[in-house]
C-alpha atoms as one frame of an Amber mdcrd trajectory, in Angstrom:
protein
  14.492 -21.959  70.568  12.942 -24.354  72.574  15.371 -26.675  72.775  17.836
 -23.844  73.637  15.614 -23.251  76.647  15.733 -26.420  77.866  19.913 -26.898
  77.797  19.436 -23.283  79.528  17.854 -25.291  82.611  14.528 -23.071  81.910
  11.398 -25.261  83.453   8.620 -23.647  80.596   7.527 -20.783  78.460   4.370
 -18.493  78.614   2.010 -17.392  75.728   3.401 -19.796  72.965   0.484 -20.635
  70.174  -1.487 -23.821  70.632  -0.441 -25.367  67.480   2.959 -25.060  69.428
   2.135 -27.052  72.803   3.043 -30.428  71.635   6.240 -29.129  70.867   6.820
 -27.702  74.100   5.992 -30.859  75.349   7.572 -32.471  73.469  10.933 -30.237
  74.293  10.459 -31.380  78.677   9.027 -28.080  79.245   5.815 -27.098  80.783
   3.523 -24.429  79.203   3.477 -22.051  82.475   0.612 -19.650  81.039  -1.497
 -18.624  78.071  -4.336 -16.323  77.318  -7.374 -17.168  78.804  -9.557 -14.803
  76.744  -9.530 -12.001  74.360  -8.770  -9.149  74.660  -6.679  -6.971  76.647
  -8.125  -3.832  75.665 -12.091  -5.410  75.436 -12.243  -7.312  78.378 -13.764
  -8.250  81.199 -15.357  -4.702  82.346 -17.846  -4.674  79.498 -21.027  -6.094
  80.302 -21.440  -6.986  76.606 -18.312  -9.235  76.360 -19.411 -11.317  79.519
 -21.141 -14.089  77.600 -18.271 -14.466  75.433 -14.980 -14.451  78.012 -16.908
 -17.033  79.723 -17.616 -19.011  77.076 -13.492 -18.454  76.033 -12.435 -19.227
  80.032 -14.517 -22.348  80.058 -13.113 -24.225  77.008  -9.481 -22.773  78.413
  -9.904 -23.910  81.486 -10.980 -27.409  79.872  -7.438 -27.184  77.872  -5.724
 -26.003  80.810  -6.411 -29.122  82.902  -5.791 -31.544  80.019  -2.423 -29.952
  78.967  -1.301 -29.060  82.783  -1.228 -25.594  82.109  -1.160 -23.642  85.747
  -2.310 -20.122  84.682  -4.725 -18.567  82.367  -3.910 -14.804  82.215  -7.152
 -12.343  82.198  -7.406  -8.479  80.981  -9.670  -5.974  82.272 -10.009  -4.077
  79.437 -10.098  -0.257  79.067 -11.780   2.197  80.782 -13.649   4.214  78.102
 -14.768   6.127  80.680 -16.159   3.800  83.056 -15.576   4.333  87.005 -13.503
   2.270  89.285 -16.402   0.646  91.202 -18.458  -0.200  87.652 -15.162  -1.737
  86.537 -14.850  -3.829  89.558 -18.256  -4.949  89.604 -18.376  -6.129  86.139
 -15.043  -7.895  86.202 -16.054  -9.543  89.469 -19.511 -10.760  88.009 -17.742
 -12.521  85.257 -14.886 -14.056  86.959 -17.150 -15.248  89.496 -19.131 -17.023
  87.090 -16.225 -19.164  86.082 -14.389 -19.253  89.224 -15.191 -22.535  90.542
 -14.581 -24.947  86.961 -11.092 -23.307  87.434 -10.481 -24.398  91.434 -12.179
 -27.205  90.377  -9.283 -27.840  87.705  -6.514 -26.743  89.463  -6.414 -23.686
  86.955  -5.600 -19.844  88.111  -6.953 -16.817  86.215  -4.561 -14.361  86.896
  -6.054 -10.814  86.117  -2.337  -8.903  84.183  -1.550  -5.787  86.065  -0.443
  -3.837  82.800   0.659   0.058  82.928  -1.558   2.906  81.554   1.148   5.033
  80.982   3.253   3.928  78.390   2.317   0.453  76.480  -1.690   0.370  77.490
  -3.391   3.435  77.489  -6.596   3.441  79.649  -6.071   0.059  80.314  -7.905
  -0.079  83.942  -5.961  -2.910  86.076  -2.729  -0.292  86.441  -2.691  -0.850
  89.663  -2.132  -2.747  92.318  -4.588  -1.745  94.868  -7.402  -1.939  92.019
  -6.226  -5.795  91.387  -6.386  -6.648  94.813  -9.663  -5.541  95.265 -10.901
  -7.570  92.315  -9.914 -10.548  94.062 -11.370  -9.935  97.154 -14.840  -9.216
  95.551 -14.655 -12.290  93.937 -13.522 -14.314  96.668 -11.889 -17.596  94.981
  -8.852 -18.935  95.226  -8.379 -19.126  91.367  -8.809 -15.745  90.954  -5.228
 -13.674  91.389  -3.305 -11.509  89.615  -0.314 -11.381  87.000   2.200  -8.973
  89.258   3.970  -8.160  85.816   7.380  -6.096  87.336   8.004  -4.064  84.328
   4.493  -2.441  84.092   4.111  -1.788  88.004   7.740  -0.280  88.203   5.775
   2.237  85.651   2.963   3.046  87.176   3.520   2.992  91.235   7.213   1.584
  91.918   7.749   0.667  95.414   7.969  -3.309  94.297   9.227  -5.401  96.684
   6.990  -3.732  99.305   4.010  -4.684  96.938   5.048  -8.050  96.638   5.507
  -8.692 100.201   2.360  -7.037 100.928   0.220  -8.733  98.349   2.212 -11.938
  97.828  -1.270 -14.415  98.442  -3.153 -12.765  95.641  -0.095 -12.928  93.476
  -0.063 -16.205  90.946   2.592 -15.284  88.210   4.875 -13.186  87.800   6.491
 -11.631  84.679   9.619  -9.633  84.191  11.457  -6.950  82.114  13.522  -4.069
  82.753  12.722   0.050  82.875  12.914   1.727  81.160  12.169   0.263  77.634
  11.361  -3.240  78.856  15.035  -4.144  77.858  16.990  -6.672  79.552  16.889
  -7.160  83.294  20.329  -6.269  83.958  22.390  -3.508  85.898  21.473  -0.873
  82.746  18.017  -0.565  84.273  16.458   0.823  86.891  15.306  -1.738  88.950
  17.168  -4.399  90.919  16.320  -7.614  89.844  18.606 -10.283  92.092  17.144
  -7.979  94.977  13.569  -8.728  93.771  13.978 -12.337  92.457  15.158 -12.879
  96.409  11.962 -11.072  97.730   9.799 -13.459  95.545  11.759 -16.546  97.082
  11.748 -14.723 100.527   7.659 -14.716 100.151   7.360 -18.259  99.914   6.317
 -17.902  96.269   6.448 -21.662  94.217   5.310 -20.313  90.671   7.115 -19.312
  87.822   8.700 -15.941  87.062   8.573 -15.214  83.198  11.225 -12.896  81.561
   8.841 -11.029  78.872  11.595  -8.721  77.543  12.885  -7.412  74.548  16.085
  -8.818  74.343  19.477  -7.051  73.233  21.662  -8.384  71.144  21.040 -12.517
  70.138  17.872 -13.900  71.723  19.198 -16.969  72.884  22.187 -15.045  74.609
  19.546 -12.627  76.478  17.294 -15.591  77.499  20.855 -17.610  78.732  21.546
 -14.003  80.813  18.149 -13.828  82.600  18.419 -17.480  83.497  21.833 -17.155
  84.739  21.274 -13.619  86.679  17.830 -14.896  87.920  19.348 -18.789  89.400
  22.441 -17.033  90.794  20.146 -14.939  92.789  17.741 -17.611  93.951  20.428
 -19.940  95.252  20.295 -19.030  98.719  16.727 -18.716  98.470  14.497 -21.230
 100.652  14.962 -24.824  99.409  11.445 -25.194  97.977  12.087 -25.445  94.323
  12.113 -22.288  92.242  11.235 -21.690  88.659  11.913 -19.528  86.030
């Protein structure tokens, strides 16, 4: 698979195991984002799992920098209950903590904007306007979000207006279609060349990661998304793109 990616023209992969990263290496690709904690439904809006996501961030952030690794993605966790402005608070207070080892590395914790709706019930980053916030509060550069397409096309739409909008607190990117997270193609309701060119349009020089469930043979779907995705980007800006 991961030499598949490579004769694809991919530049790296997101969320592959640790026992894995040599490999990747290994392969020319880079290792574009991993987990920077667990877990997405007890994260970082419990005051009880503060001492412990730091602790997790800190040695990530430490593997990060050795293994060149741009992004560590964050969770909120679920509500249970718990207001908006308690939420913030907390998740502010603990990101803050670790916020400067991860400027100081060159390391981005990108909170995941994932939708209540469907995949994450009560999960409390759903939306964009709550992420935003949350990066304000804490103030650091290191501190953005995951704009993940799929779940925000779920929960408020209106994404290329978002993107535009909110492009500086934006580190990462991840796509699928809607529904059904299926392939980003023309059987789904949103318009990927359209957005991959809003991205470009934005100045944007991270990754975009295809998290989808393909259809059909994997390798075929992954050689699609490249395909659709670099045909779409080539009267983008010159800066280099990847994805």
């Amino acid at each position: 698979m991961l030499s598949g990616a490579k004769k694809m023209g991919y530049s790296g992969v997101d969320l592959i195991e640790e026992e894995l990263w040599p490999s990747v290496k290994k392969h020319g690709l880079a290792i574009s984002a991993v987990n920077g904690h667990g877990t997405i439904e007890d994260g970082l809006n419990r005051k009880k799992n503060a001492g412990r996501i730091e602790r997790e961030l800190r040695r990530n952030i430490a593997k990060a920098r050795e293994w060149g690794i741009p992004v560590l993605i964050c969770f909120s966790g679920n509500r249970r209950g718990m207001s908006d402005e308690a939420g913030l608070r907390q998740c502010a207070e603990t990101l803050g903590r670790v916020a400067g080892a991860a400027e100081q590395a060159g390391v981005a914790l990108a909170v995941e904007l994932l939708n209540s709706k469907v995949d994450h019930p009560d999960y409390q980053c759903d939306r964009t306007s709550w992420g935003v916030e949350l990066c304000r509060r804490v103030g650091s550069p290191a501190v953005k979000l995951l704009y993940d397409i799929y779940h925000m096309q779920v929960m408020e739409g209106d994404v290329i207006r978002t993107i535009r909008e909110h492009r500086a607190d934006i580190a990462h990117y991840h796509t699928a279609g809607n529904p059904g997270r299926g392939q980003p193609d023309e059987t789904q309701e949103l318009n990927y060349p359209v957005i991959y060119r809003a991205i470009a349009e934005t100045g944007y020089g991270g990754v975009i990661s295809h998290e989808f469930l393909p259809s059909g043979k994997p390798l075929a779907a992954m050689e699609r998304a490249y395909e659709e995705c670099a045909r779409a980007l080539a009267d983008a800006p010159k800066k280099k793109r990847n994805h």
